[in-house]
N, C-alpha and C positions, 0 to 999 in steps of 0.2 A: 220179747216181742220180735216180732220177725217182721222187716223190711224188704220193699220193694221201690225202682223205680219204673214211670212207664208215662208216656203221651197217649192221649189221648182223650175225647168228649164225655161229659159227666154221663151223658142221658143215656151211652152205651155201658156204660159199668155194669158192670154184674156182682153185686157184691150188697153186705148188709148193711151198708152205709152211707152215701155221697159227702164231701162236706165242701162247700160253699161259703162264699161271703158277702155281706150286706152291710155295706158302707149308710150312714146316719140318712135320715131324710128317706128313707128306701131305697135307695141307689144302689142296683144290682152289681155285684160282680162279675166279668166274663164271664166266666164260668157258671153264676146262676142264673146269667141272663138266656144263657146255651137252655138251661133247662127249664128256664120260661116261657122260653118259643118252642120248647120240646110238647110241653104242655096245654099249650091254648092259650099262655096266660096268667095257668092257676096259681102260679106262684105270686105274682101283681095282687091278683085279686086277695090272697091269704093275707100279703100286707099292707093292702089298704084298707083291709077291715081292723087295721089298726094291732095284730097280732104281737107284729112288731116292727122297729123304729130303724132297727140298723144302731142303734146303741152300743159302745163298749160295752163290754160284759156280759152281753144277752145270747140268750140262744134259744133257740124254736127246732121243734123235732116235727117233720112234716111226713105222715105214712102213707105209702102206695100214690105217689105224685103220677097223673098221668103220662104218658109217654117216654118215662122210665124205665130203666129195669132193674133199678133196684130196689130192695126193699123200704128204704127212705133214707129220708133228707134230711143232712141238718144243718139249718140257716146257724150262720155266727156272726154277731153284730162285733163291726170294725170301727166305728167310730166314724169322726169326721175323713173324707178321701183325702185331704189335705193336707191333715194329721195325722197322717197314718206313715208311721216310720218304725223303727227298728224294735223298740218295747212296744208298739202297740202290737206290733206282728207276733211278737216271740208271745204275750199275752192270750195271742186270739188262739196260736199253736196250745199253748196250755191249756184252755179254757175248752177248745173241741175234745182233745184226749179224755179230758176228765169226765167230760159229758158223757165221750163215747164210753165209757168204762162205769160208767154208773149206770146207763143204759143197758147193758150187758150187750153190747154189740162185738162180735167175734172178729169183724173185718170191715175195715173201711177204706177208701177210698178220698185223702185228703187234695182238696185242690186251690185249698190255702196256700201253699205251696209255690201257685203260678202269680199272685200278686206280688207288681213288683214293689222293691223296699229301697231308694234311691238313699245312699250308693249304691250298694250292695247287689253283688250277682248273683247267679243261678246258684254257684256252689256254697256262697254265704245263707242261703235261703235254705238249702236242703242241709247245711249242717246243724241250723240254731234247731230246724224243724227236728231232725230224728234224737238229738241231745235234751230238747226239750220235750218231745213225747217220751221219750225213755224218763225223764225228770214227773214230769207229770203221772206218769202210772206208777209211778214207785211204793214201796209200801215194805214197812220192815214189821212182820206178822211170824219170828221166827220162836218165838214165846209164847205164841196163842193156840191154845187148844184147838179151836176149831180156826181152820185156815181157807178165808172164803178163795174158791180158783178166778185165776185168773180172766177176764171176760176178753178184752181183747189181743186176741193174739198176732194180727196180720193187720200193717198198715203202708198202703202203698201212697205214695209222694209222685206227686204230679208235677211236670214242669209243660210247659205252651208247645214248644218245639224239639222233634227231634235228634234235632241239633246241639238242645242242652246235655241229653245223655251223658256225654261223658263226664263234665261239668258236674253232673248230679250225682255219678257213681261216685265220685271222687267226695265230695262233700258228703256223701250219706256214710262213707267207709269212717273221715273225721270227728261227722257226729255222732255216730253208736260209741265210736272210742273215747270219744269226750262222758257222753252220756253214761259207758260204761262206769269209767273213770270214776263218775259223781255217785254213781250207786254204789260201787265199791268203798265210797269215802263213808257215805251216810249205813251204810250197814256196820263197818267198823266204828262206828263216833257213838250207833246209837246203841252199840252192847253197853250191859252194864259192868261198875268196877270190880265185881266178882268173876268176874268172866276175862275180861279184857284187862290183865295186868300185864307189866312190861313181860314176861315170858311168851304171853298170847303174842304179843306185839312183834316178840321176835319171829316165833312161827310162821307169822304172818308172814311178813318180811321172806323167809327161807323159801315157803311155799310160791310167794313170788316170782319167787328167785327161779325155782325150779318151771315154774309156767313159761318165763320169758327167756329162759336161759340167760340168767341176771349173776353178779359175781356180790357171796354176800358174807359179809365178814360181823359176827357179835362180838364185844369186847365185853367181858365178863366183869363181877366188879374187882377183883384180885388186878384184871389188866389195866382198869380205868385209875385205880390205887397207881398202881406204877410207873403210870404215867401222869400222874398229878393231876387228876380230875379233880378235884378235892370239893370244885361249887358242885358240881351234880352230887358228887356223894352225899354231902351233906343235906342235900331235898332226901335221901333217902332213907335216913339215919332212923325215922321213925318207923318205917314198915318193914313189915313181915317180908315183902316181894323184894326180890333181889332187884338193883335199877339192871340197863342194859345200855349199849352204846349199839345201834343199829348201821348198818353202813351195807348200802347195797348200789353196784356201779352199772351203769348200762352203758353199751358202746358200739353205739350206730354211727358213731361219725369215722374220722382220721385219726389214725392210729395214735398220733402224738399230740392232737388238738385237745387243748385245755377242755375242762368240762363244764357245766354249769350244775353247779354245788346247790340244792334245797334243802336247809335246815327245817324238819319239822318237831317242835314240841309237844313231846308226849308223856305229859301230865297224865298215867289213869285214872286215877282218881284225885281232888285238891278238895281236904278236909281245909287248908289253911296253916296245917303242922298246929306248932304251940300258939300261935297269931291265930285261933280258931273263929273259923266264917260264921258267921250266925248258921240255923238250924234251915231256915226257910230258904226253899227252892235247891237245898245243895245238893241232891240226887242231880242237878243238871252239870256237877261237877264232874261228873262223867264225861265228859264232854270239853277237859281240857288236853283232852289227846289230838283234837278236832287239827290240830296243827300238821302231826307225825299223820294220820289219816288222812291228810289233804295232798300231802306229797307223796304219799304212796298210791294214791287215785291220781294224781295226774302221771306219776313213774310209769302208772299201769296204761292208761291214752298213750303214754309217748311211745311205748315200747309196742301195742297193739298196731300203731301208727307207723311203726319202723320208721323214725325219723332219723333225719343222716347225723345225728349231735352224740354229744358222750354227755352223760349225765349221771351224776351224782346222790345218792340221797344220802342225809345223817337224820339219823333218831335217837336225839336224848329222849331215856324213856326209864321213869319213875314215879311213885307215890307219894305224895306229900299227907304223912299222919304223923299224927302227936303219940309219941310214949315214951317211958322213963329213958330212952337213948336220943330221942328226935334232939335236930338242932335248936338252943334256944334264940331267941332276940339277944342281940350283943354279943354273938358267938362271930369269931373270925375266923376264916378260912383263905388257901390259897390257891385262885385258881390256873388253869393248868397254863394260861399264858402269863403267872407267875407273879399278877396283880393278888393284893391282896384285900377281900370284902368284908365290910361290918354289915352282919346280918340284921339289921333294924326291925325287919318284920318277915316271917319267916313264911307268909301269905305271898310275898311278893317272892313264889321261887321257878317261876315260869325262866326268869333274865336268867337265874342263877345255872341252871341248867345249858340253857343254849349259850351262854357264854363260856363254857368248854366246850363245848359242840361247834363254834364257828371259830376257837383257836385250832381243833382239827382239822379243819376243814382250809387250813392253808397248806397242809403236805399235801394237797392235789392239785396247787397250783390253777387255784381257779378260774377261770374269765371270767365270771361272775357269782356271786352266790347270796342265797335269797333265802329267808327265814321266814318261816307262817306259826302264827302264834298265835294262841288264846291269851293274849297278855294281860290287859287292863281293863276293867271297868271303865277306867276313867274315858277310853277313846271312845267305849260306847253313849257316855255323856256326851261328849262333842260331836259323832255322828252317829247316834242311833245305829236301825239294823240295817240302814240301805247300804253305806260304804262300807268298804275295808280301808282302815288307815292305813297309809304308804309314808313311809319314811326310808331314804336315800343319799349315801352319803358322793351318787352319780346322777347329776341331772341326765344326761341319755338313757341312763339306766330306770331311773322315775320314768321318763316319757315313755319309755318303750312298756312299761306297765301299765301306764293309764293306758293305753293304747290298749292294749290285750280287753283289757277290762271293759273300757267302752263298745269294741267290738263285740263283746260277747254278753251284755248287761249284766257283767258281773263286777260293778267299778269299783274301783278305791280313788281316795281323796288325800293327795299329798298334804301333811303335816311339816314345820318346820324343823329342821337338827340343830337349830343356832348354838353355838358355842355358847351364847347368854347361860344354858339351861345348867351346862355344865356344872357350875359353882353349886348346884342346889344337890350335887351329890358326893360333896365332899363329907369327910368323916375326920374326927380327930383321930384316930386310933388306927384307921386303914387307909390304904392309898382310893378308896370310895364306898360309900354306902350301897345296900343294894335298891334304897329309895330314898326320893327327892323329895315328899314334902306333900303335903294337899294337893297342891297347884298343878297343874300341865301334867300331873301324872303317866299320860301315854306317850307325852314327850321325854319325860326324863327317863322312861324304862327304857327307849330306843337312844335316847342319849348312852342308858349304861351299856348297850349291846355296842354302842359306835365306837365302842374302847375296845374293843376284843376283834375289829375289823378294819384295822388300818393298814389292812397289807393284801387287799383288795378291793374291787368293785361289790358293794354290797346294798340291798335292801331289806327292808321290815317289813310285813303286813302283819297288821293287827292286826285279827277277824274275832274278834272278841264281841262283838254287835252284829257279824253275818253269818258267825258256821253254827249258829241249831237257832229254833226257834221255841217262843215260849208257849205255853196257854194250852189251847185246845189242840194247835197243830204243832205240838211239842214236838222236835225230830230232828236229827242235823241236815242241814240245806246242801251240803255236799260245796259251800262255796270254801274255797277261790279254786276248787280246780278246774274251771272254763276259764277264768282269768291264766294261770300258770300255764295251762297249754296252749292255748293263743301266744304267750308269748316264747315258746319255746318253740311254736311251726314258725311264727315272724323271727326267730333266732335262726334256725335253720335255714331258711330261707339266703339270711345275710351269710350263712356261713358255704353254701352250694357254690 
């Protein structure tokens, strides 16, 4: 989709679309009330015949409005004026794109855009908007025989005054990058595990590499072997696909400035190993890569973004299957920060994995480093699909991600690390289990990670309940990388 910014009055547009809004009660928007006087009226009269309400959620498609010129209008109800803050905005953003895109309209002229969103300024306004119209048209159709085209291609973002210009360029440059970002994540999460095993992954990675001029190093399994990876290998033990150790370095900041390290887990596929999942829904085990995919969409925002920071990515990346070599239940291993694991249940090998991955991950001496996981069911019991669970063994470090997260409606909900939990992962046989027990489950798996990162600032996000969705709009949601990148420009930021 190709973006534009521009000032100026609805009723002069020349384009296949106007878009507008209409606060509950009929209470016109600036911008539709511009085109109500444009008209005589007509737009009052259309909603007083009760068409519509100004309702969240609704929209009216109005053709050939007098004293326009464009080809039509379309009304988007905002809800109450009162209540209208930062999701109802990012909402109404999604709700026009979709509209406009099922109407086959080619070009629009969005002026949703100029309502303000208190706090938030001009540039906050036109990044959620172009991240979330890129989000909203998306469509992963690279399997489908017949591939319907694209309807809208051109959407230009409106602000009051000319003055916002630059303001607007600046946030629209963020939000395509964010927006890229999210499609790049949900294209890669939604392949399937025939396609997308740790080798694709690596490619991936390479290809990256070579787009951004990125520094990317795969550690084979021969190297992970000799350096005592032993927990990853052992997720591996059952499949055909060789694992891989990803590592790719970006470095936009000071030459000696620490980096900020993102662990993602890239599960391709999780049959469960010998601990085997039930049968039902496990094609959406695909989808425990959703981690290593999530940091490689945000790698690709920060780097599009050229922001001033050095940044890090690690990709443990493996299959978890059952056959006559896989690891059993009761099987011990030592992993490479030289703890040794009772493998209890060989279903819970998401930890085992990224716990080599984040004892690497201290030869780069990191300010901080952060891990995105498909880890647990069990976080998705305690918060469903809205949050991502956040677990931090740095309260600044916690804040400064909810922070990301709120800003950009893509939140996580801190979980507690109490030491309490600890005891419920002891083992008699090894110095810990790789599972605690029924109980707090998405606390004890972040408990097991808190052992493998005591020699920095570190966090967890579950996203086990946010990055795909089920049912009819089965797909991965591309989340936390608007969370991860919100906090990596607020990181830059502190580091300028």
């Amino acid at each position: 989709m190709e973006f534009s910014i521009k000032s100026g009055s609805p009723e002069k547009q020349r384009c296949g679309c106007v878009v507008v809004g209409v606060f509950e009660q009929r209470q016109l928007s600036l911008a539709a009330e511009l085109l109500d006087n444009a008209a005589a009226g007509a737009l009052s009269d259309i909603l007083r015949r009760g068409d519509m309400d100004g309702k969240a959620g609704t929209t009216l498609l109005v053709h050939n409005l007098p004293g326009s010129l464009c080809e039509r209008v379309l009304l988007v109800g905002l809800g109450k004026a009162k209540a209208f803050h930062a999701k109802a905005y990012v909402a109404a953003i999604r709700l026009a794109v979709k509209t406009l895109t099922d109407t086959g309209c080619s070009d629009a002229a969005l002026f949703l855009t100029e309502i303000p969103v208190a706090p938030h300024d001009t540039t906050w306004r036109i990044r959620q908007a172009a991240s979330n119209a890129l989000q909203a048209s998306y469509r992963f159709d690279r399997f489908k025989s017949n591939k319907k085209p694209v309807a809208l291609r051109k959407l230009t973002l409106i602000v009051s005054r000319r003055g916002e210009l630059a303001a607007a360029e600046k946030g629209l440059h963020e939000g395509i990058a964010i927006g890229e970002g999210c499609s790049f994540t949900r294209d890669l999460a939604n392949l399937p595990g025939n396609i997308c095993h740790p080798g694709y992954l690596a490619e991936t990675a390479r290809a990256l590499a070579e787009e951004y001029q990125l520094e990317c190093n795969i550690l084979e399994q021969d190297a992970m072997a000799e350096l005592g990876m032993h927990a990853l290998l052992a997720v591996a033990r059952g499949s055909a696909q060789a694992p891989r150790l990803i590592v790719l370095h970006y470095r936009g900041g000071k030459k000696n400035a620490p980096p900020v390290v993102l662990v993602g887990k890239g599960i391709t596929f999780d049959s469960g190993g010998i601990s085997l999942k039930p049968g039902a829904d496990m094609d959406e085990m695909k989808y425990d890569m959703s981690g290593a995919a999530s940091v490689l969409g945000a790698l690709k925002a920060a780097a599009k973004m050229a922001l001033p920071i050095n940044l890090t990515v690690i990709i443990p990346a493996a299959e978890n299957m059952p056959d006559g070599n896989a690891t059993r239940p009761g099987d011990i291993v030592t992993s490479l920060s030289g703890q040794t694991i009772e493998i209890l249940n060989t279903d819970a090998e998401g930890r085992l994995i990224l716990c080599d991955a984040l004892t690497y991950a201290e030869r780069f001496k990191p300010a901080a480093v952060i891990d995105v996981a498909t880890l647990t069911g069990a976080c998705v019991v305690a918060l469903g699909h809205f949050a991502t669970g956040l677990f931090s063994s740095k309260p600044a470090l916690a804040r400064a991600l909810l922070r990301a997260g709120e800003e950009c409606d893509d939140r996580a909900w801190q979980l507690p690390l109490w030491d309490d939990y600890q005891d419920l992962l002891k083992s008699p046989f090894a110095d810990l289990a790789n599972i605690g027990g029924r109980w707090g489950g998405a606390i004890t798996a972040a408990c097991f990670l808190a052992r493998f990162t005591e020699k920095y600032a570190w966090a967890h996000l579950d996203i086990a309940g946010t990055a795909w969705n089920s049912g009819k709009d089965k797909g991965a949601t591309g989340r936390p990388v608007p969370l991860l990148t919100h906090y990596l420009m607020h990181y830059s930021e502190s580091e300028a």
